[in-house]
Structure formats: C-alpha cells, structure tokens
C-alpha positions in Angstrom: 78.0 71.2 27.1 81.1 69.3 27.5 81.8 66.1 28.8 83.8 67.8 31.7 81.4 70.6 31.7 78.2 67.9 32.3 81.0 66.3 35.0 81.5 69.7 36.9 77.7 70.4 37.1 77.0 66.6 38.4 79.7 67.6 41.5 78.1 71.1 41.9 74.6 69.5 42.1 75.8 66.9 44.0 77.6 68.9 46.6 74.4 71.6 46.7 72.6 68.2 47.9 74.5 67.4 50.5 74.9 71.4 51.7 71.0 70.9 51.6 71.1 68.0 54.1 73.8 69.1 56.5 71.6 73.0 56.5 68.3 70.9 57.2 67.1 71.3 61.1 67.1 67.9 63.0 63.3 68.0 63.1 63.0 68.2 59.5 65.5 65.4 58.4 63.4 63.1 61.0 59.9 64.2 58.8 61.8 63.4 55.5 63.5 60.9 56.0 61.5 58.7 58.8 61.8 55.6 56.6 65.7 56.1 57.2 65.5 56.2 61.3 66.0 53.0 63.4 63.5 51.9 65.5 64.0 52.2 68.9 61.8 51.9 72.7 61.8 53.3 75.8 62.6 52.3 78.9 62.9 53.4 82.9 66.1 53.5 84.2 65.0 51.1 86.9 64.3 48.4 84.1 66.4 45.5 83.9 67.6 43.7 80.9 65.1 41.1 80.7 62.2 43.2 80.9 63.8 45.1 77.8 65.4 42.3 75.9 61.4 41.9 74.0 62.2 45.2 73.0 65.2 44.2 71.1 63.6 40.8 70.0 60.8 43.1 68.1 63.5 44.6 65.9 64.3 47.7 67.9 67.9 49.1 67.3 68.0 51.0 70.8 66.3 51.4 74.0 66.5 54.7 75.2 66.5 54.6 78.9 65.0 57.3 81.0 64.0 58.5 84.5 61.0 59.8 85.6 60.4 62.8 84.1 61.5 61.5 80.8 64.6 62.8 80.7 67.3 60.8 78.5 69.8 59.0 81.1 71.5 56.4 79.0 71.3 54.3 75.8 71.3 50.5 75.1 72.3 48.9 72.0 72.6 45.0 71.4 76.4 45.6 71.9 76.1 46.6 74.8 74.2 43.0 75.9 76.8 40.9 73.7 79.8 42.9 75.6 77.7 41.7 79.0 77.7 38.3 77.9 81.3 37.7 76.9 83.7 35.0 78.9 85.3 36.3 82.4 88.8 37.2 81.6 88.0 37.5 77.8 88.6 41.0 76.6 89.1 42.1 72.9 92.3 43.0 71.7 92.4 45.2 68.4 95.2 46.3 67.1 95.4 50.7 64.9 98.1 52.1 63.3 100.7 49.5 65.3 99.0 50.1 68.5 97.1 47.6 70.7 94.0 48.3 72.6 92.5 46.1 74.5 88.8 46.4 75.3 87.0 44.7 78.5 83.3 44.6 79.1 81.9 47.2 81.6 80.7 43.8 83.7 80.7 39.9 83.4 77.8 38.4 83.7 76.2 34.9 82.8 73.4 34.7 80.4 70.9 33.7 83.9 72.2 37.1 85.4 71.8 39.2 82.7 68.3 38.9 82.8 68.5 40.5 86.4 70.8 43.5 85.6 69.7 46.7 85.9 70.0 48.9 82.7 72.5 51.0 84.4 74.9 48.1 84.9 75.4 47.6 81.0 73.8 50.7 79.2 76.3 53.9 77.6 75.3 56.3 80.7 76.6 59.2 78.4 74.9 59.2 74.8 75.0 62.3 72.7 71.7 64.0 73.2 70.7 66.8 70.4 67.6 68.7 70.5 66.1 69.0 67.2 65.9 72.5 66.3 69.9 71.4 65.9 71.2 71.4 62.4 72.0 68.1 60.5 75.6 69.7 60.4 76.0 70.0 63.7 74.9 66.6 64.7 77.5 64.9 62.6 79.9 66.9 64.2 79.3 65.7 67.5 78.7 62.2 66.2 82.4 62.8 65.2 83.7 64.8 68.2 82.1 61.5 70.4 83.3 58.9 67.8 79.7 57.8 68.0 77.2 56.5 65.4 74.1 57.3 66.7 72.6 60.7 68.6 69.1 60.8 70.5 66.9 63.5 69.6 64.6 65.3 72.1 62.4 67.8 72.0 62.7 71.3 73.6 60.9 69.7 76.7 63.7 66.9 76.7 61.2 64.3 75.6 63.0 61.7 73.3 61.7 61.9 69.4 64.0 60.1 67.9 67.7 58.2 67.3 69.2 59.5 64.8 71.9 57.7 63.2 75.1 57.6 61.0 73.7 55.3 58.9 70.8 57.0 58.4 72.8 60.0 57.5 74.6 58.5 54.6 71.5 56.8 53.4 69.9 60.3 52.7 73.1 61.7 51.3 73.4 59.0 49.1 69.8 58.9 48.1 69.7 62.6 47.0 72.9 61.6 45.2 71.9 58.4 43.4 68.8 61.0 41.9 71.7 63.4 40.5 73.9 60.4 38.9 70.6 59.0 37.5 70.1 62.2 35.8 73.4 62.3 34.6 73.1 59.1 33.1 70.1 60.0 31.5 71.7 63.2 30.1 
C-alpha cells in the first residue's frame, strides 16, 4: 500500500473511532470510560457552601445539588465560589472579536459570608441534565447548544449517575486515536 494509501486508511480508522464514540449510549461511555469522569458529590439544595466546600477540598470537580426526591436542581463548580468571592464593584471584562463583555458575579460576598450562603445563592440553577440512554452525540450537541462543558447524567428515575464532561470527551476520542497513530507508526 502506498504512503497515501496507509494515510487515507489511518483517517478512515480514525474517523470510524470517533463515529464509534459519538454512536455509544451515555451509559456505556460512563462503563468505559469511568477512569475519564470527574469526580463529583451530592448535595441538598438547602446546603450551604461551607457544609459543601469539604467536598471540593477532597478533590471533587462538582457538587450536584438536589431536592428531596433527588431530582437535579442546580450545579456547583469551584468557579462558581471564586466568582462569589471576587471584590465588590470588580467584574471581568473580556474582550471577542472587537467586542467587550463584561461579566459580574451572581453575588458579592466576603470570604466569612460565603460560608453561610445557601447553594442557590451561587450555584448554575440551570445545568444540562441528559439521561443516559442519550447518545454520546447528542450530549455534545447540547454541551454546544448551552456553550457548556460539562452535562449531568441521570438515570430514567432522575437519580444523578454521573457528570459527564468535555474533557472527558476528548480524552476518549483521543485515546482511541493515539491506538490508531500508534499502529500507523508501527506499520
């Protein structure tokens, strides 16, 4: 086979890979690829950040915040806390494609009264929630519809099994690729 001919069959295995991923359900990737998930905890919605701030201290990514029956009601991320803790007055300013945007935190607290918060003073109160009989495929076109980087997965009884995330995405993507450019190399 020729050099191009070895080339085109690297991109054809390479793309079957990542059809493979993006056709995989939800529930499967989280089986595969576990090793590739953040961690995360759970919390009630009635919580406040201190209680839940151990959470994040252990190494957990997110704290998925729910009600009483379980049911997904928000999402906390260490953003989220650093955007709480930012000077009165002081937003961000970040400037795309010429334009400037200007980005304030949700509230302004001191570090003393961030311990008191409630959750639902400084969590997103709308994360992407996929159950995970969804396609792979389908997730990352909601994570780009939302401009988000992570989803939460439930089960069909709305019970939280997972966060899902961009990264995690790529890593498996990348993975299956790495195995097909190591074989080329080999070849």
């Amino acid at each position: 086979m020729s050099r191009g001919g070895a080339m085109e069959e690297l991109v054809r295995e390479f793309s079957s890979s990542v059809t493979d991923i993006l056709n995989m359900r939800v529930r499967d990737f989280i089986d595969r690829y576990r090793d590739f998930l953040p961690r995360f905890a759970i919390a009630h919605h009635a919580s406040n950040v201190g209680r839940v701030l151990g959470y994040i201290k252990d190494g957990r990514d997110y704290v998925v915040v729910v009600d009483d029956e379980g049911v997904v009601r928000g999402v906390l991320a260490p953003v989220d806390i650093v955007e709480a803790l930012r000077l009165p007055g002081r937003g961000i300013v970040r400037e795309h494609m010429g334009a400037a945007f200007a980005t304030v935190p949700k509230v302004k607290v001191t570090p003393r009264g961030l311990m008191r918060l409630e959750l639902v003073n400084v969590m997103n109160k709308h994360p992407p929630v996929v159950e995970e009989d969804a396609r792979v495929e389908e997730v990352m076109e909601l994570m780009g519809r939302e401009r988000a980087n992570y989803v939460v997965v439930v089960d069909r009884r709305g019970k939280v099994r997972a966060v899902l995330t961009a990264h995690a995405l790529l890593r498996a993507i990348t993975g299956r690729a790495r195995t097909v450019f190591e074989m080329a190399s080999r070849g």
